[in-house]
C-alpha positions in Angstrom: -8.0 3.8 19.3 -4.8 5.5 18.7 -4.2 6.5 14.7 -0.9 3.7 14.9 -3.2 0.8 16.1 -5.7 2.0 13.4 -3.2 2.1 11.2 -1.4 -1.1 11.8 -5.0 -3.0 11.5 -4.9 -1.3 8.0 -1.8 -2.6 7.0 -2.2 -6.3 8.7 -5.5 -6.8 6.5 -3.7 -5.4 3.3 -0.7 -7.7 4.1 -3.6 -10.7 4.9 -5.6 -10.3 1.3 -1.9 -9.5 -0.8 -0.8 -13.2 0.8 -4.1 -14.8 0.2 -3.7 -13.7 -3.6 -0.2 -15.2 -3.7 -1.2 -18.3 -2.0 -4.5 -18.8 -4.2 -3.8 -17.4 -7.5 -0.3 -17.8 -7.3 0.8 -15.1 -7.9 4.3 -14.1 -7.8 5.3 -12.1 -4.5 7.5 -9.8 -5.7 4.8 -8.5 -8.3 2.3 -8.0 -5.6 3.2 -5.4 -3.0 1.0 -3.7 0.1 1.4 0.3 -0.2 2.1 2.0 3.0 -0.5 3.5 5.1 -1.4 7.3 4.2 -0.4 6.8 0.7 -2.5 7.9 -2.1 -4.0 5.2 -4.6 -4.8 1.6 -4.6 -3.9 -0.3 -0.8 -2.0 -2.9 -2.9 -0.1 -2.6 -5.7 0.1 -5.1 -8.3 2.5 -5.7 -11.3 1.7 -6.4 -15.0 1.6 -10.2 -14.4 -0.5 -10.1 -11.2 -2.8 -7.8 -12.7 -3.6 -9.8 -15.7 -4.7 -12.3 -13.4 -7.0 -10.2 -10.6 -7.8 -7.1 -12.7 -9.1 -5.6 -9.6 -8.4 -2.4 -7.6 -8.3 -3.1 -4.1 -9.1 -1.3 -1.1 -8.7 -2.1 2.2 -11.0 -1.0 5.7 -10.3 -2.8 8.6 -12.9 -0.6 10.8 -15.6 -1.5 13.0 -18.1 0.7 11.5 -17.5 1.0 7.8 -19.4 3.2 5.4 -19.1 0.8 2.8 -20.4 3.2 0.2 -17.6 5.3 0.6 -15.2 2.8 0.9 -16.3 2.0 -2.8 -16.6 5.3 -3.7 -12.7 5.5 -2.7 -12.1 2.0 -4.3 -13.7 3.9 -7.7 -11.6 6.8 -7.4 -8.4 5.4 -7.2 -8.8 2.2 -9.9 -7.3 3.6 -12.7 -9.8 1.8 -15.5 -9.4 -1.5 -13.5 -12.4 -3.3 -11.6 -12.8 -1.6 -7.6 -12.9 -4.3 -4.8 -13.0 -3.1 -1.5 -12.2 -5.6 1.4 -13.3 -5.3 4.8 -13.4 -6.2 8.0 -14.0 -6.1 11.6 -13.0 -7.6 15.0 -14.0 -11.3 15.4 -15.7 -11.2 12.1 -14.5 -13.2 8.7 -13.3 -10.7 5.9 -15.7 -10.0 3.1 -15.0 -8.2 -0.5 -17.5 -5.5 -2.4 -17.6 -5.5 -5.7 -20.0 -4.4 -8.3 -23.1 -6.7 -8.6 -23.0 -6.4 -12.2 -19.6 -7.4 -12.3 -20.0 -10.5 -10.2 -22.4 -11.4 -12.2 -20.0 -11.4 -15.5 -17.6 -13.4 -12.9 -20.0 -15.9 -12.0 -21.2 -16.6 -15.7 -17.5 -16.7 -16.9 -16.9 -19.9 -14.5 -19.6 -21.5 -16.3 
C-alpha cells in the first residue's frame, strides 16, 4: 500500500472516532480537532471543555496487522497525564478501543 493510502486510512478513522465523540458526547466541534498525519502527539486534539468530558488520549491505527502493544505504548507516550486509548481497526472489521483494564474497571464501577 502506498504511504498516501496508508495515510489517508489514518486520517479517515481519526476523523470517524473525533465525529462519533461530537455525535455521542456532544461535544462541541470546534473544541475537538483531528491532527494531521506525521505530526507528533495525540491523533486528536481536544480543547478544555472536550477534555473535561473524555479525559482520554487517543491514538489511532487503522492497520491490518497492529502491534497493539505498541500502539499503547505510543498512546502512553504521547498523553500528557491524561488516560491513553488507542483505537483501531482493520478492513471489514468494526473498530475497537484499548484502554487500561484497571481503568475500565474504575469506568465501569463509576456508571453504577
Amino acid at each position: 500500500m502506498k504511504t498516501s493510502s496508508a495515510k489517508a486510512k489514518g486520517r479517515k478513522l481519526q476523523q470517524w472516532f473525533a465525529n462519533v465523540l461530537v455525535e455521542t458526547l456532544g461535544l462541541d466541534s470546534e473544541d475537538i480537532e483531528s491532527r494531521p498525519m506525521g505530526s507528533q502527539g495525540e491523533d486528536i486534539i481536544l480543547g478544555k471543555q472536550s477534555r473535561q468530558l473524555f479525559p482520554f488520549s487517543v491514538e489511532c491505527k487503522n492497520q491490518e496487522a497492529v502491534n497493539v502493544w505498541k500502539a499503547y505504548e505510543q498512546a502512553s507516550e504521547n498523553c500528557k497525564g491524561y488516560e491513553p486509548l488507542v483505537v483501531i481497526k482493520r478492513n471489514r472489521h468494526k473498530p475497537l478501543v484499548v484502554i487500561d483494564a484497571e481503568k475500565f474497571v474504575q469506568l465501569i464501577k463509576h456508571e453504577e
